[in-house]
N, C-alpha and C positions, 0 to 999 in steps of 0.2 A: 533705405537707399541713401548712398551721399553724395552730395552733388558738390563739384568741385573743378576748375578750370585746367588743374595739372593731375594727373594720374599716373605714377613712378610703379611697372609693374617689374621687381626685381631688384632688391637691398644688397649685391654685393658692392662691390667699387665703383661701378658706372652708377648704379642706382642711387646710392648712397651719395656718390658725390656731386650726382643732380639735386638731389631733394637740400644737401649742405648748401649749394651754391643759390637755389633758390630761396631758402631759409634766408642769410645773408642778404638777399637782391628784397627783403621784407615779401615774397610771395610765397604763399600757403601754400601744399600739396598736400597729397596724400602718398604714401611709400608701402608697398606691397610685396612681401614675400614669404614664399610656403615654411619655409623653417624655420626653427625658431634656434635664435641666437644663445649664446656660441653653437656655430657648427660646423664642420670641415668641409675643404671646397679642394678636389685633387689640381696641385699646383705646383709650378718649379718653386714657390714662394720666394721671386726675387724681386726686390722694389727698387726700381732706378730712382737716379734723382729728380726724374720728371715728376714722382709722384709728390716728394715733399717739397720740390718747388711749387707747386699748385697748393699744397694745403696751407705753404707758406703765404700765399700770394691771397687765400682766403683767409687765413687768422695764424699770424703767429702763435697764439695760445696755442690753437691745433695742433701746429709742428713741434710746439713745448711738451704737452699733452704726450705726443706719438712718440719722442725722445729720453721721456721717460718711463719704458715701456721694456725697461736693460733687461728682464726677464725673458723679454718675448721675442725678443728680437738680438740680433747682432750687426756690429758692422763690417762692411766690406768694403777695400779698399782696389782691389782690381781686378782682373781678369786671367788666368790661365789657360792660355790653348792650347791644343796639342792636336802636331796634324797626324796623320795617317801614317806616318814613316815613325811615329813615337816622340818627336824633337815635342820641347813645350817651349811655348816664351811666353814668361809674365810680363803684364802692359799694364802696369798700372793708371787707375781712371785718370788720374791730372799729375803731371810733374809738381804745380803750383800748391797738393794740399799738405797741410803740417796737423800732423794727428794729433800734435799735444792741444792745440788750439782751435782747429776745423773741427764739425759735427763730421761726420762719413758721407760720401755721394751715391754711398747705397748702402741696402741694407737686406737682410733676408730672415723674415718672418713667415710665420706658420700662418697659413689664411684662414684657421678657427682663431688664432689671437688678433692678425691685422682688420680682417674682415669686421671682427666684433668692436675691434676699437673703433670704427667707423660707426658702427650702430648705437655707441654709447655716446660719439658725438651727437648724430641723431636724436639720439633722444634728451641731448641738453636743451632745444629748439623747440620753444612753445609752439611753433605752425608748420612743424611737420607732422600728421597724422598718419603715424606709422601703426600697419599692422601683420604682424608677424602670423606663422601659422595658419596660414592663409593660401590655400593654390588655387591660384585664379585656373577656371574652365573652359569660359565662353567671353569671345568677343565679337561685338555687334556692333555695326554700324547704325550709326544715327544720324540724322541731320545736321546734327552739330557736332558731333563726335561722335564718342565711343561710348559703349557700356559695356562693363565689366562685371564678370559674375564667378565667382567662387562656385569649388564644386557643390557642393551641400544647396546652392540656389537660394541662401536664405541674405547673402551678403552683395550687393551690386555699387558698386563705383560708375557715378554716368557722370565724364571729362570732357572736357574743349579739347587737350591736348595729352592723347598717349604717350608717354615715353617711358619703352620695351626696352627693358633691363635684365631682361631672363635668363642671360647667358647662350652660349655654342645649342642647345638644346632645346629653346622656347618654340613652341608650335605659333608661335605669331610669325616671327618672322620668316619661316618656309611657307605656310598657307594663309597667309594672308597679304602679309608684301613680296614674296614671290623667292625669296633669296635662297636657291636652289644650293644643296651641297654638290660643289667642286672639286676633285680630289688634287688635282694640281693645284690648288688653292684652300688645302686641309691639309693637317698633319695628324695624325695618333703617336701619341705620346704613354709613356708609363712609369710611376713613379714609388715609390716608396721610402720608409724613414728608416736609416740606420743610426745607433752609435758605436763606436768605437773603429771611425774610419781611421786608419794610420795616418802618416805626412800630409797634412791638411797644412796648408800655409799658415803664416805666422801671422800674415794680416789678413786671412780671411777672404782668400781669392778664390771666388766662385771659379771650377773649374769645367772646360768644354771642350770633349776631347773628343775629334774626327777619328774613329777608328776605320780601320779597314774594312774589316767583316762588317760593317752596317752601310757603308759609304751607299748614299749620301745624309745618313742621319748625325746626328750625336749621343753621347752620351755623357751626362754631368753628375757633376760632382759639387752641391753647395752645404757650407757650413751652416750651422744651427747652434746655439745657444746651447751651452751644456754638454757638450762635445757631440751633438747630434749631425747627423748629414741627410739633406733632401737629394736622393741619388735617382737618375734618371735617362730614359732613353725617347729620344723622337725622330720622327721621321716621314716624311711629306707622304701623303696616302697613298698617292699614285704609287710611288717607288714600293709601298710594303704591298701591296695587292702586284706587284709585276714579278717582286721577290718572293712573295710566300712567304714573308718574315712573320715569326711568330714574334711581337716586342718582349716580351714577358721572358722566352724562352735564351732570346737574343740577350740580354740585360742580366740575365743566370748568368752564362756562356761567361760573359765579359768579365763580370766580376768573381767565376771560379776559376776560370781556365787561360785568361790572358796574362800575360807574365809580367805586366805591367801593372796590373791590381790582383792579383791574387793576393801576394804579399801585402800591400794594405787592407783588405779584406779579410785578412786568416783570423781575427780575432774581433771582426764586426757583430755585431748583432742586427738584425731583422726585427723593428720593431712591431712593424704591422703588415700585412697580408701586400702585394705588391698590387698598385690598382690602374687602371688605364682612362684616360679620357682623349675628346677630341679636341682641337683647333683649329676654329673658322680663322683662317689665314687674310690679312691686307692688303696681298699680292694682285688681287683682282676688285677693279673700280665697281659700283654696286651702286644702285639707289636706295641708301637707308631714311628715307622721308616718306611721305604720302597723305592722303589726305588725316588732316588730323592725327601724325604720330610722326615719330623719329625712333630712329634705332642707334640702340647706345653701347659702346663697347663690344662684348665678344657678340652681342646680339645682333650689331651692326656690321662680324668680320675684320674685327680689327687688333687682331694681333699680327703684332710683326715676325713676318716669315721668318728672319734668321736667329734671332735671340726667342721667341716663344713668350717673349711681356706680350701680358694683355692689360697689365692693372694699371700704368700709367695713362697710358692713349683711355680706356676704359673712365679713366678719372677727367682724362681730358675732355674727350666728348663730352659725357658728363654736362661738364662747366658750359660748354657751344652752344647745348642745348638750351641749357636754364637760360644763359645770355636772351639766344632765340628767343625763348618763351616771355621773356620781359616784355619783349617787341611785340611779341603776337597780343599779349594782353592788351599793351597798350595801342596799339591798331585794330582790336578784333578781326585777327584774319589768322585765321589756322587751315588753310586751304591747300592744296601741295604745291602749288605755286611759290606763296609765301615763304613754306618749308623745305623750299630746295636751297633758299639759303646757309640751312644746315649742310645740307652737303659741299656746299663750297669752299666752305668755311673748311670743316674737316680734312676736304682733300687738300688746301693750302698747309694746314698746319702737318697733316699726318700721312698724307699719303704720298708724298714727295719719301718721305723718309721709309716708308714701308716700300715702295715698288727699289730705290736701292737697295735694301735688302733682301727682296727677291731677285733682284738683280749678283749678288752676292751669296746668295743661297746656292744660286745655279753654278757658279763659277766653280763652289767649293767643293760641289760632286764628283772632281776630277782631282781624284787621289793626287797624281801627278804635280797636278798646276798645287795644289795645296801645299805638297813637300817642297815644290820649288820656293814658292814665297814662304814659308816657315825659315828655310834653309837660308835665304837674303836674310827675310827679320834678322833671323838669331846671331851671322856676323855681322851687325850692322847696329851699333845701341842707337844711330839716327835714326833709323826706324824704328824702335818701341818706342822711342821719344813721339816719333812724327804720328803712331797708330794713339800714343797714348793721348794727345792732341785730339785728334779723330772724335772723341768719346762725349767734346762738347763742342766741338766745332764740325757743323752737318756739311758747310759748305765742303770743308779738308775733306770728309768723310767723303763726299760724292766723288773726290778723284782716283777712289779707288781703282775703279774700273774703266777709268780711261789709261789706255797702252802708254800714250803719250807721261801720264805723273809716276810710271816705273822707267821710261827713259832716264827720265829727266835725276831721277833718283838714283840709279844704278850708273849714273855719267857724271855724278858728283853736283849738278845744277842744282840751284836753287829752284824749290817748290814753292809757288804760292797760293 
């Protein structure tokens, strides 16, 4: 048995980038997960800039390290949407960046290559005792924590401080902290890898395109290294159970028979079987703390309703937590009391930004209002300027959905 004050059950991004942050903060853990690295994790595999300003912010080597990584990754310079009526307008992430000179503000890797770059960081760090191949079974409470135990009963972790890194699927977080699935606050999503998608942008604009027949889901379109594309469809649970959408079926349809990708499609390949997973959605506030544990990333419901990132906020939390745990070490208090500090924290930095876009989510269900504001965007280059603004400024972002900042904007006034 090993005895140990932090216990990180679940080595993707959230996990990974508790045990890094704590690593750094000079505190030991131990890091925990069933698989063994490299191994694929079904994902839109798109990394905002949130993600490499945090590993920025832990060690420039890191973001050195992950920058040279030209194999495995690509970059992405902005955004394509396309509403329901067909129009697309590119928005580029920042009017401000210059490609000969700027690294990218995004980037999109395969999370069998990004995921393992994180565990190879991991395992640069004498005092993370990470053990792979490993599916924790039972969790037990104890006077001072937790105790953890592998299926096999031969391996046990007994922690001051759980932090559940398991992903959308961890049986901790449903039966034990109570975090019940929501279908208003879930999405199913489905994805597979193609090469040889046609007119893929020249700088590598992840594309997101509001079709009619899915409305209110989407379906994407992002570039991959090597002329690969991670192509996909989501769509909030509620809407597919009221639809009878079959996603799999839907995401055929689209790419054989819509006339808008047929013709990029006609000479794609199907690299791999198409696969489905879920999305515990940020849309709904939750208690991820309790006595002795914290919940991290998708284990905590913390993907954003309208983009479907879960790895940044994931990497974010992450950091809250290890912070937290510094605290708790140095107070001896890991009580829920003490641990609702994580939650404040969290809903400060992330949930401000997740309930807008559930807020945005819901607007965009309405074919109509979509094609109208695509139709202003598109004569108006002030607005891809003013959305492309948007991208790193939350406060701009938030006047989406106030009537009053499309006045003000369609009346020639100044926005501020």
């Amino acid at each position: 048995m090993i005895e140990t004050d932090i216990c990180i059950v679940g080595a993707g991004p959230g996990g990974a980038g508790t045990a890094l942050k704590l690593s750094y903060l000079g505190i030991p853990c131990v890091l925990i997960d069933k698989a063994t690295f490299p191994r694929d994790k079904i994902c839109g595999d798109a990394i905002s800039g949130k993600v490499t300003t945090l590993l920025n912010r832990l060690d420039p080597q890191i973001l050195n390290r992950f920058h040279g990584m030209k194999q495995e990754q690509i970059d992405v310079w902005g955004i394509k949407f396309a509403a329901p009526n067909g129009r697309d307008i590119d928005v580029p992430f920042s009017m401000n960046f210059n490609k000969e000179v700027d690294t990218a503000p995004g980037y999109v890797s395969k999370r069998i290559d990004f995921d393992n770059f994180l565990i190879e960081e991991v395992k640069r760090r004498d005092n993370i005792d990470f053990r792979d191949n490993t599916a924790i079974k039972d969790y037990e409470k104890t006077d001072d924590g937790w105790m953890v135990t592998d299926k096999t009963g031969d391996f046990k972790v007994k922690c001051k401080l759980l932090v559940q890194a398991g992903g959308a699927y961890n049986p901790f977080s449903r039966h034990n902290a109570g975090l019940e699935k929501d279908d208003k606050h879930y999405a199913a999503a489905v994805r597979a890898y193609y090469t040889g998608v046609e007119q893929m942008h020249e700088d590598n604009f992840i594309e997101l395109h509001f079709v009619k027949e899915i409305t209110p889901g989407y379906f994407w379109i992002f570039p991959l290294p090597n002329g690969g594309a991670n192509v996909g469809l989501g769509m909030r649970s509620d809407f597919v159970s009221k639809q009878k959408i079959n996603l799999k079926e839907a995401m055929l349809d689209i790419i054989e028979n819509n006339p808008k990708f047929k013709n990029r499609f006609a000479n794609a390949k199907l690299e791999n079987k198409i696969v489905g997973y879920g999305l515990p959605l940020g849309s709904k506030k939750r208690p991820i703390s309790g006595e002795n544990y914290v919940l991290v990333g998708d284990a905590g419901h913390l993907i954003d309703p309208l983009t479907g990132e879960g790895i940044g906020n994931a990497i974010y939390s992450g950091f809250i937590a290890a912070e937290l745990a510094e605290k708790c070490i140095a107070e001896q208090r890991f009580d829920a009391e003490y641990l609702k500090a994580y939650d404040v924290r969290v809903a400060r930095v992330l949930y401000s930004e997740m309930r807008l876009s559930y807020q945005l989510q819901r607007t965009l269900r309405y074919p109509w209002l979509a094609n109208t504001l695509a139709n202003l965007v598109a004569r108006n280059r002030k607005f891809i300027d003013l959305i492309s603004e948007m991208y790193t400024d939350f406060a701009l972002r938030k006047q989406l959905i106030n009537p009053i900042f499309w006045f003000k904007l369609l009346s020639g006034r100044k926005v501020s």
